[in-house]
VOVONU-8824 format. One line per 5 residues: number of its first residue (from 1); their letters; for each residue y, z, x of N, C-alpha, C. Coordinates in nm, 3 decimals. Layout:
REM VOVONU-8824
NUM	a	Y/Z/X/Y/Z/X/Y/Z/X; ...
END
This chain:
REM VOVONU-8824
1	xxxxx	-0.824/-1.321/-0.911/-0.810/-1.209/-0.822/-0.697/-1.238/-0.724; -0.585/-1.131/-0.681/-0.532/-1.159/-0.603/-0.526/-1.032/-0.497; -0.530/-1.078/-0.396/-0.500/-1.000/-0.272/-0.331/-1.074/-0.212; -0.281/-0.899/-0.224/-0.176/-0.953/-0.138/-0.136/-0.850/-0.002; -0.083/-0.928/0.114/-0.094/-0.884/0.265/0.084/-0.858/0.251
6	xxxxx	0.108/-0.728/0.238/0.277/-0.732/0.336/0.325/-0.624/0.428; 0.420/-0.645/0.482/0.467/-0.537/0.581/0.547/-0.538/0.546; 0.644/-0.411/0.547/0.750/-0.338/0.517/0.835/-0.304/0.649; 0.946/-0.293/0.698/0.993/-0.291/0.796/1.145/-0.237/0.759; 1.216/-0.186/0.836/1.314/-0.074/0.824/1.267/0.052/0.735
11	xxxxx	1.140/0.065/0.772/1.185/0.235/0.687/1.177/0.349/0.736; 1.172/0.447/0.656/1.271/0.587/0.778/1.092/0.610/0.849; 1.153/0.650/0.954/0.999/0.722/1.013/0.950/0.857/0.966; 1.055/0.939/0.952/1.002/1.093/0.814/0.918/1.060/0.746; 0.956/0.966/0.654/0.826/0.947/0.559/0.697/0.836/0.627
16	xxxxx	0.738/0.738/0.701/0.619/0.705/0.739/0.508/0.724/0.773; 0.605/0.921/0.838/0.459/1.001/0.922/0.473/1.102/0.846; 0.463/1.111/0.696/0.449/1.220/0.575/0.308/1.194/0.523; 0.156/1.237/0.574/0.060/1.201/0.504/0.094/1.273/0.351; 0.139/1.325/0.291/0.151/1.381/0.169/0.188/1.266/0.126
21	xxxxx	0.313/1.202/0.136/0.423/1.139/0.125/0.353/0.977/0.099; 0.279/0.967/0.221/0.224/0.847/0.227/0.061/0.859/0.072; 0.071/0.939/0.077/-0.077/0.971/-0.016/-0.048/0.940/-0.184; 0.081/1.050/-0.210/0.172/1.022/-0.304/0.168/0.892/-0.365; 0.245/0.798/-0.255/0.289/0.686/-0.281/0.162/0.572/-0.322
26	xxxxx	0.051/0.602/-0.276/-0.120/0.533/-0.291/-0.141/0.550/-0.439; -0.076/0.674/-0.474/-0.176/0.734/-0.596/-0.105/0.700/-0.687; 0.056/0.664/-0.661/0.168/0.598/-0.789/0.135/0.443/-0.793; 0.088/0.398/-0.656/0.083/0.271/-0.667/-0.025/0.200/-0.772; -0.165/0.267/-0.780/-0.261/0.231/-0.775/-0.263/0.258/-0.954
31	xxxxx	-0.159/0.332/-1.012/-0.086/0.337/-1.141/-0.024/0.234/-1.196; 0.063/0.186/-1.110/0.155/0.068/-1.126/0.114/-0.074/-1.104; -0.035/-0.032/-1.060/-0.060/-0.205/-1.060/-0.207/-0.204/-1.155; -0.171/-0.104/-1.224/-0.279/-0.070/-1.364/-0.427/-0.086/-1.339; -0.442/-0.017/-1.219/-0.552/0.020/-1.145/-0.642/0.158/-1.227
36	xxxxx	-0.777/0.136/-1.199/-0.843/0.255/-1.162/-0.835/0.341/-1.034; -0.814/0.428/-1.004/-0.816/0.487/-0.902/-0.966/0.617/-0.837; -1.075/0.528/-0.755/-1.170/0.596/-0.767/-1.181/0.753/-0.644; -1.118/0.667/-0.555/-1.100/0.782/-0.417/-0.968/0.717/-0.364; -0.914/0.841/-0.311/-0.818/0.832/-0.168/-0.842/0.883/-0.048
41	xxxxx	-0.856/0.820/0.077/-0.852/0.873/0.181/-0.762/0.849/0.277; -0.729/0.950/0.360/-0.598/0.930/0.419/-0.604/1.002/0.583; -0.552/0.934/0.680/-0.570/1.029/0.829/-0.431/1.007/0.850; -0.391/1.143/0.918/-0.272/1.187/0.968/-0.298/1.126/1.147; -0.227/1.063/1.225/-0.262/0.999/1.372/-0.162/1.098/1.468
46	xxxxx	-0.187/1.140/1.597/-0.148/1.232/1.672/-0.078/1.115/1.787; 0.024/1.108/1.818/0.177/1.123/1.797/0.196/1.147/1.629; 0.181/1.051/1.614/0.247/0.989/1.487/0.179/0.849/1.407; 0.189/0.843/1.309/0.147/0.738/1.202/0.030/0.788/1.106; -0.028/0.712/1.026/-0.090/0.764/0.915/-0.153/0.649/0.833
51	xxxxx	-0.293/0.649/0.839/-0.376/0.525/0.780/-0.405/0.575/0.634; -0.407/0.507/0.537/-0.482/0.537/0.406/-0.497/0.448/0.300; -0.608/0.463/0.276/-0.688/0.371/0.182/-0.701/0.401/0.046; -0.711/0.317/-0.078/-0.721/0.380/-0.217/-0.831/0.292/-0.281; -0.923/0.334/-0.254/-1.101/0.271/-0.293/-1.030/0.249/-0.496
56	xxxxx	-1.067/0.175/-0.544/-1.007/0.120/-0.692/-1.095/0.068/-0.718; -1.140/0.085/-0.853/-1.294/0.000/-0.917/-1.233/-0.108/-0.937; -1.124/-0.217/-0.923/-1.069/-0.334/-0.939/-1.053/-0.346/-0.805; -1.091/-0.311/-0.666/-1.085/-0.334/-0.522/-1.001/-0.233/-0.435; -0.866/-0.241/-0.370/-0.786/-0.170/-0.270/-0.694/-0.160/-0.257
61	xxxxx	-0.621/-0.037/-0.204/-0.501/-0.056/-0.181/-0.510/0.008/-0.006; -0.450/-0.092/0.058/-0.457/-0.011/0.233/-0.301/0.008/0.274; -0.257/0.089/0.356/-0.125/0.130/0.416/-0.191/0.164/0.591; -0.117/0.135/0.667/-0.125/0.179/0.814/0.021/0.183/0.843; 0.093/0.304/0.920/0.221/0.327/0.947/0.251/0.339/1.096
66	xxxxx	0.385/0.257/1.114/0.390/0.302/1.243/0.551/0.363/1.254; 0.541/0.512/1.247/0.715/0.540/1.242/0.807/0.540/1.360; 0.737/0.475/1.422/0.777/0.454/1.573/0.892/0.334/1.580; 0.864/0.244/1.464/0.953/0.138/1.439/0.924/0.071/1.293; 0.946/0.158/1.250/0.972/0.182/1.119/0.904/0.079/1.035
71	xxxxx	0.768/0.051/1.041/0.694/-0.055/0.993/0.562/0.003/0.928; 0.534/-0.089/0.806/0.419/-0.056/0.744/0.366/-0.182/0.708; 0.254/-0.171/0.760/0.144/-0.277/0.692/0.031/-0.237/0.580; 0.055/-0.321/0.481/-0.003/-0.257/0.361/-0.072/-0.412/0.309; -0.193/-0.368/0.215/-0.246/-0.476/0.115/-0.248/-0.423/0.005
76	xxxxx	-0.288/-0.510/-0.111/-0.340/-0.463/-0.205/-0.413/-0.560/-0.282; -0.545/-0.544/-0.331/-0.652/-0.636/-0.355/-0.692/-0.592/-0.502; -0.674/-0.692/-0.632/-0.744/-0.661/-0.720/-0.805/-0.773/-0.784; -0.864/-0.724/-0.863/-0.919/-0.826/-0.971/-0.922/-0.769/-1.111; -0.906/-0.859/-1.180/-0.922/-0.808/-1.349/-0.797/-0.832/-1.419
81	xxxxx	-0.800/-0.936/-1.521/-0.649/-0.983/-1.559/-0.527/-0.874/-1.602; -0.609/-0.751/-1.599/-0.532/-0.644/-1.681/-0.436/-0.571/-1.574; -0.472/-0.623/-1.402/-0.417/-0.588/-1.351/-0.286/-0.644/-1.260; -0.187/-0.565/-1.223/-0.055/-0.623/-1.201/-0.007/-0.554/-1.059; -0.093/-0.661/-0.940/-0.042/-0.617/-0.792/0.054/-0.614/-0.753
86	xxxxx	0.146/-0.694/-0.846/0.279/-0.730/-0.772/0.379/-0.607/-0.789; 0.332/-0.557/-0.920/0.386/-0.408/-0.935/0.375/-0.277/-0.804; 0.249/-0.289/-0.787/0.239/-0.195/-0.698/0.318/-0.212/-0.540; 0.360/-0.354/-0.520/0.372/-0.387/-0.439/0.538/-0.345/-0.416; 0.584/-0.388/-0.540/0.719/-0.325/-0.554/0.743/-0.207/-0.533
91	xxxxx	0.679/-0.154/-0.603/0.686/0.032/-0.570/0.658/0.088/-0.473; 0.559/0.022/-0.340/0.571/0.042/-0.220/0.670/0.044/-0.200; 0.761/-0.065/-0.207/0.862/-0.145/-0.095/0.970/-0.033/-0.106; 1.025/-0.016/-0.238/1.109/0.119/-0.330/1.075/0.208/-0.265; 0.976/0.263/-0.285/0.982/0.451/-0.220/0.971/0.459/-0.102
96	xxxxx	0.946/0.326/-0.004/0.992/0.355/0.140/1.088/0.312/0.226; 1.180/0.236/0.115/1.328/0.219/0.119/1.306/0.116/0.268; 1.250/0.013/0.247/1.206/-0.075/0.290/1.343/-0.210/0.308; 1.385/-0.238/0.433/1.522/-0.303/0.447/1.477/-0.464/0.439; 1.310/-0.451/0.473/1.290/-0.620/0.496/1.142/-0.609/0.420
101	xxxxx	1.089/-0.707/0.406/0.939/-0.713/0.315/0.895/-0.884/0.363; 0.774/-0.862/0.406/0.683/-0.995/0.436/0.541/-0.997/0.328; 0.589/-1.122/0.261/0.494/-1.100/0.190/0.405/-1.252/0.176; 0.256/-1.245/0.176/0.160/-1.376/0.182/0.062/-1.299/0.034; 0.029/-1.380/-0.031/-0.050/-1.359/-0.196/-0.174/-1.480/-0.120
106	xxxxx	-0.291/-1.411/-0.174/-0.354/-1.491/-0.136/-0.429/-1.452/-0.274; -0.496/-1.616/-0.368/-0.581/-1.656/-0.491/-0.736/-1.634/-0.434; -0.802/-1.505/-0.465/-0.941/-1.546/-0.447/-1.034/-1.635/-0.548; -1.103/-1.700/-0.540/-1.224/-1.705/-0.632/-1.319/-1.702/-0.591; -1.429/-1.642/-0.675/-1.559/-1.644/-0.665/-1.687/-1.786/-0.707
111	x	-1.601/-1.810/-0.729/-1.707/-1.941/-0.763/-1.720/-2.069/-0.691
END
């Protein structure tokens, strides 16, 4: 199983505070890292920013935005050899035209 933690940094604030945009991007991800996708939920935040979660019968995908300075903190948690986080992780970074990327992989096991 791997969970991985990154933030994204330089990206435009338009899309950061696009809940469509941001929802979109959950529902391609959770494709690309050959996920099930069971629910999405997503809140639009008053200034600005936008939390959303992608519940996955192989675990999660989370995003929190702040377009205030152009930063996103995102995870993505799976398990099941069939699946490929690092993909999804890419395709974050891509569609939010992301200038810098921090990234920590963390190996779970259960045993």
């Amino acid at each position: 199983m791997k969970h991985i933690l990154f933030t994204l940094k330089g990206c435009a604030a338009a899309e950061l505070d696009d809940e469509g945009f941001i929802r979109d991007i959950m529902f391609q991800a959770a494709n690309k890292c050959n996920s099930t996708l069971i629910k999405l939920h997503s809140h639009k935040f008053s200034p600005q920013g936008v939390t959303a979660i992608a519940l996955l019968a192989e675990s999660h995908i989370s995003i929190h935005t702040w377009p205030e300075t152009g930063v996103a903190v995102c995870d993505i948690f799976t398990c099941g050899d069939h699946t490929t986080p690092e993909d999804g992780v890419e395709y974050m970074r891509t569609e939010l035209n992301a200038s810098n990327i921090m990234v920590q992989t963390i190996l779970r096991d259960l045993a």
